[in-house]
N, C-alpha and C positions, 0 to 999 in steps of 0.2 A: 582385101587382104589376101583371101584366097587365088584370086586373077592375078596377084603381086608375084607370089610365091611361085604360080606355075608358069609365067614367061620368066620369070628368072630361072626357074631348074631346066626350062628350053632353049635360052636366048643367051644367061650372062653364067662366066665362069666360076667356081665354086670356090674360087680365092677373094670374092670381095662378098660372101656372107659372112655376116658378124653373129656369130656363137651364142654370143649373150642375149642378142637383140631375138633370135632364132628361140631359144630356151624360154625367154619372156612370152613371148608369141605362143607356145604349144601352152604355158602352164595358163595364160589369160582366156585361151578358145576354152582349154579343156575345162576354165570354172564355168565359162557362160552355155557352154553347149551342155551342161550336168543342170544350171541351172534352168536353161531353158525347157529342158524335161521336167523338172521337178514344181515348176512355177503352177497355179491353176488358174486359170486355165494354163492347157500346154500350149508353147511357142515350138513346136515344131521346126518354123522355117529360122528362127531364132538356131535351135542346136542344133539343125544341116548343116547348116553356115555354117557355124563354130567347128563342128563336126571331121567338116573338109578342111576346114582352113590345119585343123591341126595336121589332117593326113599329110596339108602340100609343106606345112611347115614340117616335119619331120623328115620328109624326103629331102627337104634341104640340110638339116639337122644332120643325116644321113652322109650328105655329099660335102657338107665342110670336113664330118671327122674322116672318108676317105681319103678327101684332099690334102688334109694337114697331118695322117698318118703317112701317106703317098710320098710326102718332102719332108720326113721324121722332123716336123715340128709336134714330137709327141708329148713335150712337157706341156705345152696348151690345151690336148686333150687330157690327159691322167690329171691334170691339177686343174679342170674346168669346174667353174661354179655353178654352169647351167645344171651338170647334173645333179649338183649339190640342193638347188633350189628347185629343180622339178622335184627330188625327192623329197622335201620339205613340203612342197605346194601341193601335194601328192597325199601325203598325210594333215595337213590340213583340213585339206577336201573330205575327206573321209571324218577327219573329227567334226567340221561344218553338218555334215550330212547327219551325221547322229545328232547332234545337237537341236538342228532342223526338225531330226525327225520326233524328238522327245517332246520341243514344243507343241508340235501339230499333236503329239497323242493326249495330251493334256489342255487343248485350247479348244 
């Protein structure tokens, strides 16, 4: 995923990244690479992975809303869902983690 991400922010243009599929991508690294730390044992090369893969998605993340500010197709970014649902997945994650962490203090 992560090799996917960085010859495409090298190789292909930022008109044929898809927004949504890019938003999926950062919020799915960023549960596994949280959970790879928190797991015991730690998986380490588990949330590297994750880790990087969100940095290369995010550059991409990055380079579509240039682009698509760039040809004022602004209504697709101010009315995107990606960031609707990163902020969702986002708090989530956070209520995941308490909840996590409430079990473990009682088990």
């Amino acid at each position: 995923m992560t090799g996917a991400a960085i010859y495409d922010a090298s190789f292909a243009g930022p008109e044929v990244i898809s927004m949504n599929m890019t938003g999926v991508m950062i919020v799915y690294s960023s549960l596994f690479a949280r959970w790879g730390c928190i797991v015991t044992p730690q998986n380490l090369l588990l949330a590297s992975c994750h880790a990087s893969n969100v940095l290369a998605q995010s550059n991409q993340m990055r380079r579509a809303v240039e682009y698509k500010l760039a040809n004022g197709e602004t209504e697709q970014v101010s009315g995107c869902e990606v960031f609707e649902s990163a902020r969702l997945a986002s708090y989530l994650c956070f209520v995941r983690t308490r909840v996590c962490a409430l079990f473990t203090r009682y088990l």
